[in-house]
C-alpha positions in Angstrom: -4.1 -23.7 17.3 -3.8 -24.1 21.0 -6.1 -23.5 24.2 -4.8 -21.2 27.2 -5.3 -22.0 30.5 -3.5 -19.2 33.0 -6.9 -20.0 35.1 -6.2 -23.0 36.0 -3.7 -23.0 38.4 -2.8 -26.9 38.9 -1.5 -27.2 35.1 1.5 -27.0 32.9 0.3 -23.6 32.5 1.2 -22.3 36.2 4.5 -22.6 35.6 4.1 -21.1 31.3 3.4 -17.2 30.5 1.6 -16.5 27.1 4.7 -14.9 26.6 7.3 -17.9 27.0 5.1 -20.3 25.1 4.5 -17.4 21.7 8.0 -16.4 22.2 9.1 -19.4 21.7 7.2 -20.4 18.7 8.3 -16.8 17.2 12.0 -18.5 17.5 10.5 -21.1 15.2 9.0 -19.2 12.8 5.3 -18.8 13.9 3.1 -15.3 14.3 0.6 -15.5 17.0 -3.0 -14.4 17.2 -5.8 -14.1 20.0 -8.7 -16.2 17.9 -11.5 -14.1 18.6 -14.9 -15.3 19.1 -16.2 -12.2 16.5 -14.0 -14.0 13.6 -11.0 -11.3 14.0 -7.6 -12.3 15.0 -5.0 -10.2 17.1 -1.3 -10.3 16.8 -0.2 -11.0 20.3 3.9 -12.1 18.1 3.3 -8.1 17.2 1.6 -6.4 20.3 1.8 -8.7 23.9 0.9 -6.9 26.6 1.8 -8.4 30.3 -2.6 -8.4 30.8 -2.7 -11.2 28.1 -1.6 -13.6 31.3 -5.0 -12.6 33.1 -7.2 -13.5 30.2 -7.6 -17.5 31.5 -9.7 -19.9 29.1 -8.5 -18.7 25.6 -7.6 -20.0 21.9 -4.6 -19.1 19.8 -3.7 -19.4 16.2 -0.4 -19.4 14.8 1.0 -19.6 11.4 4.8 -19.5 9.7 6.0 -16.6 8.4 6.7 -17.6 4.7 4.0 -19.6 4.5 1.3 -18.5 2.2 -1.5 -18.4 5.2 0.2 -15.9 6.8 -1.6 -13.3 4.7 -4.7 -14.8 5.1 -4.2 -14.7 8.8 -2.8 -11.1 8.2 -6.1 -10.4 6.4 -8.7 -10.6 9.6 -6.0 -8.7 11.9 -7.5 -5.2 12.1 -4.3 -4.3 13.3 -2.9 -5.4 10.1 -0.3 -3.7 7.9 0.8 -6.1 5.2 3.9 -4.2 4.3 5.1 -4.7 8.1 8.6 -6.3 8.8 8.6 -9.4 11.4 9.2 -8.9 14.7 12.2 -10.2 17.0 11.7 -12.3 19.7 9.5 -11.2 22.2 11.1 -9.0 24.7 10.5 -9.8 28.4 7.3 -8.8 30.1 7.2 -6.0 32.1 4.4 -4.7 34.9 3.3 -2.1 32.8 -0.7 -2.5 34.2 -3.6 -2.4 31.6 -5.1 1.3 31.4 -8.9 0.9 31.2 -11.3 -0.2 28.7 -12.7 3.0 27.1 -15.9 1.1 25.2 -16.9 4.0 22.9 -13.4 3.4 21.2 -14.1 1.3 17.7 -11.7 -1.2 15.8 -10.3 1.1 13.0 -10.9 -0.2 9.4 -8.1 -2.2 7.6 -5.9 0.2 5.7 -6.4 0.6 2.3 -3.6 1.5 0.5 -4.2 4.4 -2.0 -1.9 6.1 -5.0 -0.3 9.1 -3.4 -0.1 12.5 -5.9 3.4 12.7 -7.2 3.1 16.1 -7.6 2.7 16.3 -3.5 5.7 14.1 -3.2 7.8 16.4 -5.1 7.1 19.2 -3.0 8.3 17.4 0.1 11.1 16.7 -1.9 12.9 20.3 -1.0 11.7 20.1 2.5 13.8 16.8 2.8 10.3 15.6 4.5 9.7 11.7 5.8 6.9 10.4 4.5 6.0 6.8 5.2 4.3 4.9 2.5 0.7 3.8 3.0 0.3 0.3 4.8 3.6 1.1 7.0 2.3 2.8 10.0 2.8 1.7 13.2 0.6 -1.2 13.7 0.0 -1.5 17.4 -2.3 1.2 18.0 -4.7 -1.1 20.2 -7.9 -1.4 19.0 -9.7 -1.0 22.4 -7.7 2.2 23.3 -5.8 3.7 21.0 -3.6 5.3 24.2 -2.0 2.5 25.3 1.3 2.5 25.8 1.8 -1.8 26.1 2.5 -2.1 22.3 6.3 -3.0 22.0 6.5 -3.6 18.4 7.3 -2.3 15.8 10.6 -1.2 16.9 12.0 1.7 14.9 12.8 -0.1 11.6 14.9 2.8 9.2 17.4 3.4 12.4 20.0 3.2 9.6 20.4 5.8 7.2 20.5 5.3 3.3 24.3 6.2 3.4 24.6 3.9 6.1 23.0 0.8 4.9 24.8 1.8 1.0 27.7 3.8 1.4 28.6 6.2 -1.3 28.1 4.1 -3.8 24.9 4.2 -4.5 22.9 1.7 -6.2 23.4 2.5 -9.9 25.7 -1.3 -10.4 24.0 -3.5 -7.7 25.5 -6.1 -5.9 24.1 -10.1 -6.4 24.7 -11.6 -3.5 20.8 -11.8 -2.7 20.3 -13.3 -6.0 23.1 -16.2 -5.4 20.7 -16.6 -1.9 17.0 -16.8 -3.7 18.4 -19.9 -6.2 19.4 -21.5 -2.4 15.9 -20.9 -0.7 14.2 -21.9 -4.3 16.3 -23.5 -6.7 13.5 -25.1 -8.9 14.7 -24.7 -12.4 11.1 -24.1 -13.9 11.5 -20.1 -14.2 10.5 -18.2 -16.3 12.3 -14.4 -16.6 11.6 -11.7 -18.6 14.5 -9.0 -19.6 12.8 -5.8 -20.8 15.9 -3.5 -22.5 18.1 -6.7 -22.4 20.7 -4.5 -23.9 24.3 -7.0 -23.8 22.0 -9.7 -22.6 24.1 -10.4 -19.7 21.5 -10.6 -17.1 19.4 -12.8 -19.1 22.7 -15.4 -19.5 23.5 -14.8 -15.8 19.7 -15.8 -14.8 19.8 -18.6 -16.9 23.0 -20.1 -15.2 21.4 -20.0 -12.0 19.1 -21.8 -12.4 20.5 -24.4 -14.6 20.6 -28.2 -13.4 22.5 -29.1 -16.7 25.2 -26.5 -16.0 25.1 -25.4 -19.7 24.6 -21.8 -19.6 27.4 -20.0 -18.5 27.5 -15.7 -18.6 31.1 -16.0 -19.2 31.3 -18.1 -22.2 28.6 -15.3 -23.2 31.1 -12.5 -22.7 33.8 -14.2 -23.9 31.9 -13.6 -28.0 30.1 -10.8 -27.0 31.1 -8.2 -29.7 33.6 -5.6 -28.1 31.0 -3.8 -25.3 32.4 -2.1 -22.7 29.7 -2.2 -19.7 29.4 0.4 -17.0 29.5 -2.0 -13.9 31.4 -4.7 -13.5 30.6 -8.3 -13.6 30.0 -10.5 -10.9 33.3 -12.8 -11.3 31.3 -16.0 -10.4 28.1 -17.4 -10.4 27.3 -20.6 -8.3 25.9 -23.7 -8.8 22.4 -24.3 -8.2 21.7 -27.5 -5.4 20.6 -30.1 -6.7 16.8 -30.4 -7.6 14.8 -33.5 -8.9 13.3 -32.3 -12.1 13.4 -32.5 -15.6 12.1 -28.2 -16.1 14.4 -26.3 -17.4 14.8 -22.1 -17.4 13.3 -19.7 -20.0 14.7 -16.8 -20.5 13.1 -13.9 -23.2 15.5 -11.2 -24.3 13.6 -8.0 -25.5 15.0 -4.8 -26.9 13.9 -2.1 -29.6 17.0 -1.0 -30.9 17.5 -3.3 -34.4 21.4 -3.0 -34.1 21.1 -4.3 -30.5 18.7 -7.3 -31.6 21.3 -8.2 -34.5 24.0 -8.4 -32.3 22.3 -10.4 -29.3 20.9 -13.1 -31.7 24.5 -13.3 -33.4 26.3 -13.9 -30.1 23.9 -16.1 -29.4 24.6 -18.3 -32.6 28.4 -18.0 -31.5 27.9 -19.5 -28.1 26.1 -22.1 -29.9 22.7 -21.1 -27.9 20.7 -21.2 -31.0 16.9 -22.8 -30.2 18.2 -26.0 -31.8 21.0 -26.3 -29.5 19.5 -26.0 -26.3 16.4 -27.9 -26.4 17.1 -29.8 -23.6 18.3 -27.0 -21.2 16.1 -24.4 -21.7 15.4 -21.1 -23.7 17.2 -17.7 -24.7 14.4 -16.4 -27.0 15.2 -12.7 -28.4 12.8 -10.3 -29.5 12.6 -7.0 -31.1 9.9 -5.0 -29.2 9.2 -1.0 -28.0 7.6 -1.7 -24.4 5.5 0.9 -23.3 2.3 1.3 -21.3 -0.2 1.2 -24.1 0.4 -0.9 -27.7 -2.1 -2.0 -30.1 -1.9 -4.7 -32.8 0.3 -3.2 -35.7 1.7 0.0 -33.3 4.8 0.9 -33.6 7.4 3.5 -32.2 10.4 5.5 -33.0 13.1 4.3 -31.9 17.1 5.2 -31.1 19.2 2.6 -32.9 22.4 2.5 -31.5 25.1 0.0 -31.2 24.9 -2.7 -28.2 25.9 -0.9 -25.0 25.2 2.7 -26.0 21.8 4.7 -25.3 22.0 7.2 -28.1 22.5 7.7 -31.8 21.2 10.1 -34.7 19.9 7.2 -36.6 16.1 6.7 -35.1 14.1 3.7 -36.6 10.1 2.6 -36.2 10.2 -0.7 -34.6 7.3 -2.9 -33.0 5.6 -2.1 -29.8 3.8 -4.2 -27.3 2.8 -4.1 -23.7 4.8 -6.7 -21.1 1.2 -7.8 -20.7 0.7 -8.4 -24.3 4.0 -9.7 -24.9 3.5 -12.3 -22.1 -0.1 -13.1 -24.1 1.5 -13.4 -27.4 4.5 -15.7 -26.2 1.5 -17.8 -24.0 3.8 -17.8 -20.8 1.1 -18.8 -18.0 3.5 -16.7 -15.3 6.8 -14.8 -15.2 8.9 -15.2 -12.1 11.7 -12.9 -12.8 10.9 -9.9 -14.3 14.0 -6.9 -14.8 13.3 -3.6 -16.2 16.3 -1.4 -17.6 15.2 0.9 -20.3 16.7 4.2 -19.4 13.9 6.1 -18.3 10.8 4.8 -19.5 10.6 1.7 -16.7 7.4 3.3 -14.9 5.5 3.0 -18.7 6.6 -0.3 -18.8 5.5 -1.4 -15.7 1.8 0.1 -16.0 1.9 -2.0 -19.0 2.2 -5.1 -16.9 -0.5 -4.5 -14.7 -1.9 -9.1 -15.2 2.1 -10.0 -15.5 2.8 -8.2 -12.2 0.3 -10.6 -10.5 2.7 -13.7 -10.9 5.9 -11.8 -10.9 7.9 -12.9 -7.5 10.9 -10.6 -7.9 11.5 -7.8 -9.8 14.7 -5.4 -10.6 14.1 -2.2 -12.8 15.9 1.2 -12.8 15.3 4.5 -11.5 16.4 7.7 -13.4 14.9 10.7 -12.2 18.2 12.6 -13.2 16.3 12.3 -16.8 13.8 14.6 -17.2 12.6 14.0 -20.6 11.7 10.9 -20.3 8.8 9.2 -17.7 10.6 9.9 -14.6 9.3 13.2 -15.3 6.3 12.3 -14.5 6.3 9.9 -11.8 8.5 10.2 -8.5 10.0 6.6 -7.0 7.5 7.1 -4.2 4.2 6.9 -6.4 5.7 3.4 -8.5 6.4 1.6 -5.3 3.2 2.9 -3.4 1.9 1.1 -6.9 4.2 -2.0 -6.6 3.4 -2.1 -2.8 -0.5 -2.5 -3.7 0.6 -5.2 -6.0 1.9 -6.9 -2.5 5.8 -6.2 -3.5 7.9 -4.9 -1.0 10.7 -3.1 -2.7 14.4 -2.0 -2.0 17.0 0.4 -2.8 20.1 -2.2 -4.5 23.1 -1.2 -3.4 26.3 -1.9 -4.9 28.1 -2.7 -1.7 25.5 -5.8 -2.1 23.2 -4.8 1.1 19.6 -3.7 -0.1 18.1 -0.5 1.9 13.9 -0.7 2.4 11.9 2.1 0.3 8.7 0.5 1.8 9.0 0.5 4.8 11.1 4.1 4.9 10.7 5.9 2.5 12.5 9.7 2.2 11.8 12.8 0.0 15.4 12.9 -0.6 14.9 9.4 -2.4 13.8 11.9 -5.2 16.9 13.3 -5.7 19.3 10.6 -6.4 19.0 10.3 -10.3 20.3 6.5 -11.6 19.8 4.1 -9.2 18.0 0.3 -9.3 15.5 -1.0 -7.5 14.9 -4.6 -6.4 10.8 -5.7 -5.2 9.6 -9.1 -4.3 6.4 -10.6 -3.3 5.7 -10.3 0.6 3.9 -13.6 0.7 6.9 -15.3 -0.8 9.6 -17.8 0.3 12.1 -15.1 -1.5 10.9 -12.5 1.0 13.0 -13.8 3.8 15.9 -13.5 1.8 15.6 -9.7 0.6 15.1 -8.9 4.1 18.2 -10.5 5.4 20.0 -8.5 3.3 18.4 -4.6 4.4 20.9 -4.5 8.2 17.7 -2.7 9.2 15.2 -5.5 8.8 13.0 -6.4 11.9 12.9 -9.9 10.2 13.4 -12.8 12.4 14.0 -15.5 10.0 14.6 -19.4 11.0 17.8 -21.0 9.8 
């Protein structure tokens, strides 16, 4: 918090704009805001106009970007959209003059984000309509006049295409190179990830490594006495070391499929890597469970089930297996958060997710799949535009993951067309988190301004 003094004209300030001394904290990291008298803060990082410098005797507040205050300061912005990308530096003033005051104008109420029909989505879908999620209009529609034209921010954030940012290979084998970036901006090994349709239990291993201070797991030694399983992406051919980090915690990782064949296999390649319970007290925890996730599962409920070999997402044989909620699961294993969570269950990811309505609270990234190319299943129902408008209440921003290992905002710009493109994978993380900064580097259209 700082005073302004463009009044007094004998001061460090005659020779300082508002906009040299903001800008320049927006190069270290900091959003400015006007601290207004009334108890409301305005963005001046987000919306300077060149009459700021007549205002005199003011106060402004400022707070870093990843820090967890900045959505508190967010919070009594008007102006505020919490799904917003950062802006860049400030760009140089101009003598654009300030049109007048027009005092029957009111402050517009702070956006409340609402669940969107799907069935309204879907018949955009044809018209290859934009549609902008709610919480990602423009934000600098001054609250004094809603005509002026001063605002300079946001600039246009989806100038890239899909197909630009992803190329033609979609999104249906992601790329890792983010994740290899969150273990360097966090690399505390105290995680705790959740695999719902761990299928060859590959990403549970890989997840695991990561994060490991021991170096003990290791995804390859996994693959190496994996039963013959043919995947349909390819494996990342390294995964690096963690940095160091002074602590004795050690990763969890929880394994859950339906299919009993699937189960038997995971928990005998686990006894051939020698990453029985008894074996890795000391490193952490590859604990596999045979569960049905869906949205709604009582004590004793069960489902039928495909059993299939590891690998494959079909068989004649069908099976009634146990079914639980992520939300019960997580209250049955006694897990006081879940930092990781990854959702691949061909098809049925938007049941498991409304099944994790408490675990999505502490969740700080999550991965789950797409597949509205199958329409028995409960992508028929739901469109990828009404479970990230969910997610984005949640305060997730969430990502298209492309193979080509660049990530592609659905948040912030969203298409119709989105609709159409069958298997794919998405990738969301908290907006409030240290792990934001990193998912944004990696979408070429991110406003982001992040500090080295």
């Amino acid at each position: 918090m700082f005073e302004t003094h463009r009044d007094l004209k004998g001061t460090a300030w005659s020779k300082e704009t508002i906009h040299s001394v903001v800008s320049n904290l927006n190069s270290r990291g900091f959003d400015c805001y006007w601290a207004g008298g009334n108890g409301n803060l305005a963005s001046i990082t987000w919306c300077y106009h060149t009459s700021f410098e007549k205002v005199g005797w003011g106060n402004i507040a400022c707070v870093k970007r990843g820090d967890v205050w900045w959505q508190v300061m967010e919070s009594f912005d008007p102006n505020a959209r919490f799904t917003m990308s950062r802006a860049k530096p400030l760009e140089a003033p101009t003598e654009e003059p300030m049109p007048k005051v027009q005092p029957e104008e009111t402050t517009p109420e702070p956006f409340n984000a609402t669940v969107i029909d799907s069935k309204a989505i879907n018949a955009m879908v044809a018209e290859g309509a934009f549609v902008q999620l709610p919480g990602v209009q423009k934000r600098c529609a001054d609250p004094r006049n809603r005509r002026i034209k001063g605002c300079k921010y946001p600039r246009e954030r989806c100038k890239l295409s899909y197909w630009h940012v992803l190329g033609e290979q979609g999104t249906s084998c992601p790329g890792t190179s983010w994740l290899e970036d969150l273990v360097q901006a966090d690399p505390d090994p105290h995680k705790v990830i959740v695999n719902i349709g761990c299928n060859s239990g590959q990403d549970s291993i890989a997840w695991l490594q990561r994060f490991d201070q021991n170096h003990f797991w290791n995804r390859r030694k996994w693959s190496d006495v994996l039963p013959e399983y043919k995947s349909p992406c390819r494996l990342e051919a390294h995964i690096r070391k963690p940095p160091r980090y002074n602590s004795s915690a050690t990763p969890m990782a929880f394994c859950v499929d339906a299919m009993p064949f699937t189960v038997h296999v995971l928990k005998e390649t686990r006894h051939r890597a020698k990453y029985d319970p008894k074996d890795t007290e000391s490193v952490g925890k590859l604990k596999i469970l045979q569960r049905a996730i869906t949205d709604v599962a009582g004590a004793g409920t069960t489902m039928e089930f495909l059993n299939a070999p590891v690998g494959h997402g079909a068989a004649e044989a069908r099976i009634r297996v146990p079914a639980a909620t992520v939300d019960g699961l997580v209250e049955t294993l006694h897990l006081s958060k879940v930092d990781v969570l990854i959702v691949s269950t061909d098809g049925s990811d938007p049941a498991v997710l409304r099944g994790a309505q408490n675990t999505l609270r502490s969740v700080r990234y999550l991965m789950f799949e797409t597949h509205r190319d199958l329409q028995s299943t409960d992508w028929s129902n739901h469109t990828v535009f009404s479970v990230v408008n969910e997610l984005n209440n949640f305060g997730f921003d969430c990502y298209w993951a492309g193979n080509n290992g660049n990530l592609s905002s659905i948040t912030s710009c969203y298409q119709s067309f989105f609709e159409k493109l069958g298997w794919g994978n998405i990738a969301c993380v908290k907006r409030d988190d240290v792990w934001w900064q990193v998912l944004e580097k990696h979408d070429p259209n991110t406003l982001a301004f992040v500090t080295a």
